[in-house]
C-alpha positions in Angstrom: 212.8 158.6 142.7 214.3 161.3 144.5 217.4 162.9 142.4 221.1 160.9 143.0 222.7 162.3 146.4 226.3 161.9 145.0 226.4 162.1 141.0 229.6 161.2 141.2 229.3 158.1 142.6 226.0 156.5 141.4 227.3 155.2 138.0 227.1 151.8 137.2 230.2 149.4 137.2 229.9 148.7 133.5 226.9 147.6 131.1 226.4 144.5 129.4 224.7 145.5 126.1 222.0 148.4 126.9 221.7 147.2 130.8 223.7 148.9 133.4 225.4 146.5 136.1 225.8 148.3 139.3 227.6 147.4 142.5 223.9 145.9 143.6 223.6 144.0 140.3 226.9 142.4 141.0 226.2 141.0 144.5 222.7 139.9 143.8 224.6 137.9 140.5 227.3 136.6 142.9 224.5 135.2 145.4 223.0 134.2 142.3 225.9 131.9 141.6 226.6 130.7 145.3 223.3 129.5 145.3 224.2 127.1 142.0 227.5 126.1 143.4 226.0 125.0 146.9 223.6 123.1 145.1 226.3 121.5 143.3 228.5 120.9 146.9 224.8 119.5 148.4 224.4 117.0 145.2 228.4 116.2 145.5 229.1 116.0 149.0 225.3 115.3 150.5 224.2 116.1 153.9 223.5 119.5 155.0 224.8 123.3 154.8 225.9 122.6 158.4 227.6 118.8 157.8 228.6 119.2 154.5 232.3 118.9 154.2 232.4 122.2 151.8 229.9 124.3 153.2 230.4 123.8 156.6 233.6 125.4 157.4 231.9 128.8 155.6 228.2 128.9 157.5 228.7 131.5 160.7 229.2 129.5 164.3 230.5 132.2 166.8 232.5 129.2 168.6 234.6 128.3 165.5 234.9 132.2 163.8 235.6 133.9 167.5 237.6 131.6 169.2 239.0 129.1 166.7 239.7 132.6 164.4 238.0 131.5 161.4 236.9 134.9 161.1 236.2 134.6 157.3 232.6 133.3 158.2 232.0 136.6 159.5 231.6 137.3 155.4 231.4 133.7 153.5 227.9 132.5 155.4 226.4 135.4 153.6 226.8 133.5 150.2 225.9 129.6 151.4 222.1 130.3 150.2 220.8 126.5 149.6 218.6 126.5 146.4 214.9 127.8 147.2 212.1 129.8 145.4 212.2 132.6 148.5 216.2 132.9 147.9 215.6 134.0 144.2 212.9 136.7 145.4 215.1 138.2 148.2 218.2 137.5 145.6 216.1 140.1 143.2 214.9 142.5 146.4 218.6 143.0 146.7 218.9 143.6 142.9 216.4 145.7 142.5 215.8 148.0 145.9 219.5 147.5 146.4 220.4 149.4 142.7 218.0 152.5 144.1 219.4 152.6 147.5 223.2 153.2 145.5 221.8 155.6 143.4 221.0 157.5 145.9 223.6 156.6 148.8 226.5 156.0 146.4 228.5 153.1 145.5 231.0 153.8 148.4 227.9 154.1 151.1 226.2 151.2 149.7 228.7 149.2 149.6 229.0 150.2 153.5 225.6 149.6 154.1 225.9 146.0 152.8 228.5 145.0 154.7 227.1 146.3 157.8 223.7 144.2 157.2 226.5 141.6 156.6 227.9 141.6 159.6 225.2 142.7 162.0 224.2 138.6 162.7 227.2 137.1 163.2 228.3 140.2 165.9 224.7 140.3 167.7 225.2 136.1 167.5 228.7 136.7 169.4 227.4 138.3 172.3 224.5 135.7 172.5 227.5 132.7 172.5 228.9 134.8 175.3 225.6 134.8 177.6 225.0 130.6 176.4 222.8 130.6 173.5 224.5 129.4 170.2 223.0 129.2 166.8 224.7 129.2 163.9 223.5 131.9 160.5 223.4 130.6 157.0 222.6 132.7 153.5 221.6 135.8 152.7 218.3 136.1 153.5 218.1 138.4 156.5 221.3 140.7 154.8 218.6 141.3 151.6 215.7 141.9 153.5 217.3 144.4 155.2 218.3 145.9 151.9 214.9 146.4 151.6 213.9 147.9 155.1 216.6 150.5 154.0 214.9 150.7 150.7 211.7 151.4 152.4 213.0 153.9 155.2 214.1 156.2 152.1 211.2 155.8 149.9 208.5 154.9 152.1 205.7 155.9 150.0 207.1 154.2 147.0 204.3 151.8 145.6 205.8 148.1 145.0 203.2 145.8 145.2 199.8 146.1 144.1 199.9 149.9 144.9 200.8 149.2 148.4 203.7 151.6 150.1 206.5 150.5 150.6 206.6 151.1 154.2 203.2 149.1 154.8 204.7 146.3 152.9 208.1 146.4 155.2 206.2 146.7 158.5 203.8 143.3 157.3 206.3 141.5 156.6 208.4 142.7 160.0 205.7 141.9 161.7 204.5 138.4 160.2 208.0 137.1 160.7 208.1 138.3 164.6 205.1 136.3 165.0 206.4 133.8 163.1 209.3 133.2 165.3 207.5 134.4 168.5 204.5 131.4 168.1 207.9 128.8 167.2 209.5 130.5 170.3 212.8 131.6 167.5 213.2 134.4 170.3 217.0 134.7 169.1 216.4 134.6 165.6 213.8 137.3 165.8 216.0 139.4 167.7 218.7 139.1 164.8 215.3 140.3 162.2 215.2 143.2 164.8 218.8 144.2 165.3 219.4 143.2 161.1 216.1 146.3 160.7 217.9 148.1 162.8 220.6 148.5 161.5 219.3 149.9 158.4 217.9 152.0 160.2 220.1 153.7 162.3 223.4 153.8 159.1 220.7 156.0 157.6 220.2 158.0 160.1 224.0 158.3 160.7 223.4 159.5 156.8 221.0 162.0 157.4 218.2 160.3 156.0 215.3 158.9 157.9 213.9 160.6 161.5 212.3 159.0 164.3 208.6 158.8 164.6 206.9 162.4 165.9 203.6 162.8 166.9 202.3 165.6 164.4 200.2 168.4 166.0 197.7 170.1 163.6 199.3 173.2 162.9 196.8 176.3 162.6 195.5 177.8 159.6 198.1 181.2 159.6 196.6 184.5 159.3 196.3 186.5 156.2 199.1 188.5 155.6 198.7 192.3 156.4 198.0 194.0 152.9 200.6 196.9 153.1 199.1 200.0 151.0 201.8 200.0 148.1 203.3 203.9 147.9 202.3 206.6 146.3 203.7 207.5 143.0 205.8 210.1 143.1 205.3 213.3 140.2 204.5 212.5 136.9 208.0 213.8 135.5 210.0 212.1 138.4 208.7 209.0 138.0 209.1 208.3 134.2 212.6 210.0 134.0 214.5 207.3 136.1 212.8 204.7 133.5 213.7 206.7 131.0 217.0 206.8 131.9 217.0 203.0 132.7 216.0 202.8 129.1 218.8 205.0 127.4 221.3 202.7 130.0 219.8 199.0 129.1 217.2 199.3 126.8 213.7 199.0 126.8 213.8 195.4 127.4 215.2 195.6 130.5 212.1 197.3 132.4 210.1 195.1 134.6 206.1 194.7 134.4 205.7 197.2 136.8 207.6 199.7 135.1 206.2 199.2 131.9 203.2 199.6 133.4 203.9 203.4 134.7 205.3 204.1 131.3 202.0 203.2 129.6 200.0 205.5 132.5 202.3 208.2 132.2 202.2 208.2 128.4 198.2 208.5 128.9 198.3 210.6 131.0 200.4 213.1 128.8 198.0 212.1 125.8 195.1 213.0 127.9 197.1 216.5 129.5 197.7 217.7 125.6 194.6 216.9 124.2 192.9 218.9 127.3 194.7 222.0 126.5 194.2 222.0 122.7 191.7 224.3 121.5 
């Protein structure tokens, strides 16, 4: 993974034993628990999320949290997550994709993040109600999946599942639930899977991360750099005294490869002068 954008930041909450619980960690084990206790106000109470006396004043309606104020469901349907295999998996995408994403992003960011996947239904659900088409928006599924859309827009060549990318694996699954809700004619809950993705995207862009798709030109092979002829070497004498006085200034250790290596010429050079005039 990439190195942490804000060091500061990316620390976890606290540990329990040798495993670190970060901000992630926390939600995904609060979801974990809402799931037990609305199995517990299902198996008390009956009915369903939407007629149970306990869980349906917290599951998102835009008539009751706009206009009647109960603007805490903007927040509490989030956390009404009925008991179900697929709510343990996204409950763990959100543990999991969700700790990499604060890493990176920061607790302070992430924590943003979240709560703007949190409340991108219920607004987009708003200005449906105001147009005539109600619906209300219980658990946390689409909020974790787009944990994961993020997760993939900033790692998109991370390999998660049988060595597939993580930006294949987001796109299938974007696109198998579009055609899911297309072919059962779900027109504004696919919207919200759209608008939910989207706003992932567009809070990392806002963050600098992520770019929007280019078309990418071949670029042509550049030409070979121009070999420069290096310069002549001055005089024998002139060149070896300002090493030599580089030497008596910082020591022979100090010389470079190159200069070293007009040293060793100029020493053999000398060599080569005396023994010429010796009779």
């Amino acid at each position: 993974m990439i190195a942490d954008r804000n060091p500061g930041n990316t620390s976890p909450l606290t540990w329990v034993g040798t495993f670190p619980v970060y901000f992630a960690t926390a939600l995904a084990g609060a979801q974990l628990v809402a799931m037990i206790l609305t199995t517990v106000a299902l198996a008390v109470a009956g009915g369903s999320e939407l007629s149970n006396p306990v869980l349906a004043p917290l599951v998102f309606s835009w008539q009751t949290a706009a206009i009647e104020g109960r603007l805490w469901q903007f927040l509490t349907y989030a956390f009404v997550n009925p008991p179900s295999f697929w709510v343990v998996i996204q409950i763990i995408l959100l543990g999991v994709f969700g700790r990499e994403l604060e890493k990176f992003l920061g607790r302070r960011q992430f924590g943003l993040l979240y709560l703007a996947l949190v409340l991108a239904g219920p607004l987009l659900l708003c200005a449906a109600g105001l147009m005539g088409y109600g619906l209300p928006l219980v658990g946390s599924s689409l909020v974790n999946f787009g944990v994961f859309v993020a997760f993939a827009i900033l790692y998109p060549r991370a390999e998660i599942l049988f060595s597939l990318q993580a930006r294949w694996v987001a796109a299938a699954l974007v696109g198998i639930y579009s055609l899911q809700g297309l072919a059962g004619r779900a027109f504004l809950e696919t919207g919200i899977l759209w608008w939910t993705c989207g706003v992932a995207f567009f809070f990392l862009r806002w963050e600098g991360i992520g770019s929007f798709p280019q078309i990418v030109h071949p670029q042509k092979k550049p030409k070979a750099a121009l070999r420069v002829p290096a310069p002549r070497e001055t005089g024998l004498h002139e060149s070896v005294d300002s090493i030599l006085e580089k030497i008596s200034r910082s020591g022979i250790a100090s010389l470079t490869r190159e200069e070293r290596a007009r040293l060793e010429r100029a020493r053999a050079a000398l060599i080569e002068k005396e023994s010429g005039s010796t009779p």
